[in-house]
C-alpha positions in Angstrom: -2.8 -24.8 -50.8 -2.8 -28.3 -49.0 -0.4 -26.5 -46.2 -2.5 -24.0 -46.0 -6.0 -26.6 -45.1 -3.4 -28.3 -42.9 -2.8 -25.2 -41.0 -6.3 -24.6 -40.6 -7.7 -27.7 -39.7 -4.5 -28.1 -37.1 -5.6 -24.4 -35.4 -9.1 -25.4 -35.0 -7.8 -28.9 -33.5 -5.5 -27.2 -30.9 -8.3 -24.3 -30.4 -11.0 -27.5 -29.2 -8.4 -29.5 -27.2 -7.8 -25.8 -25.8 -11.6 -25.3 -25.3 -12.5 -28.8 -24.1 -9.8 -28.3 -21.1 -11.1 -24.9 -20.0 -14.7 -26.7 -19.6 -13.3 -29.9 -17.9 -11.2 -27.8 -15.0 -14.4 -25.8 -14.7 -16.8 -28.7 -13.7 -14.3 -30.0 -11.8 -14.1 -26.9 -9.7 -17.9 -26.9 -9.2 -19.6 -28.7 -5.9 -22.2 -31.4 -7.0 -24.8 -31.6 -4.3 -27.9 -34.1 -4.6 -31.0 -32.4 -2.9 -31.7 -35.5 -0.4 -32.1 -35.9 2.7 -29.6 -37.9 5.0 -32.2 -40.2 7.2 -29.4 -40.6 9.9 -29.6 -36.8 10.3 -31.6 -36.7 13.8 -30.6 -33.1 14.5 -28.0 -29.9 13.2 -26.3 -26.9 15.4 -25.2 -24.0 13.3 -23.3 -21.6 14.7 -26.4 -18.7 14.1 -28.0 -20.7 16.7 -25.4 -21.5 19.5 -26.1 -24.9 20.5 -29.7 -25.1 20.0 -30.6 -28.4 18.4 -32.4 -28.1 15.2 -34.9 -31.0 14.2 -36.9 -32.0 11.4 -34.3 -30.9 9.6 -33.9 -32.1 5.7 -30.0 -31.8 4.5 -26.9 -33.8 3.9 -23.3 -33.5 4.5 -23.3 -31.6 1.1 -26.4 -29.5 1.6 -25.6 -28.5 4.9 -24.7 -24.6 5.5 -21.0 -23.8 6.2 -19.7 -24.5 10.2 -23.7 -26.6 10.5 -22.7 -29.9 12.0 -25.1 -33.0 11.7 -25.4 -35.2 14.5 -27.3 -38.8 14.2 -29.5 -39.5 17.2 -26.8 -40.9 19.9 -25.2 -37.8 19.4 -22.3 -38.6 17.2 -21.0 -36.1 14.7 -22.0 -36.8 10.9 -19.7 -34.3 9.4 -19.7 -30.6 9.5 -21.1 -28.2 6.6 -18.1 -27.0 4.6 -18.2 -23.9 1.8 -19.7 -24.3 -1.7 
């Protein structure tokens, strides 16, 4: 009988350990943007709109839509939108 609670109580162990790894490598695998806007962001060109330069624009380098690219106002790059 005490083998028998042992067993149990070992498969339920393994089965969260088993459960508990599935959720970690799943939030791991998901993107964590915070909704704020980057103040250094003067302007974005995506490549929808050639090389118009979009203003009053509020994203960040994690916000931003894939191939956008953010540009501070002396026209240096930011960083470049990539894919959720």
């Amino acid at each position: 009988m005490a083998f028998c609670k042992f067993g149990v109580l070992a498969l339920l162990l393994l089965s969260g350990i088993f459960m508990l790894g599935i959720e970690v490598e799943n939030a791991n695998a998901q993107k964590m943007c915070l909704q704020v806007c980057d103040p250094d962001v003067a302007y974005m060109t995506c490549p929808s709109s050639g090389d118009e330069h979009i203003t009053e624009v509020c994203v960040n380098c994690c916000t931003a839509n894939e191939g956008c690219k953010l540009f501070r106002t002396d026209g240096s790059l930011i960083c470049t939108g990539t894919p959720e």
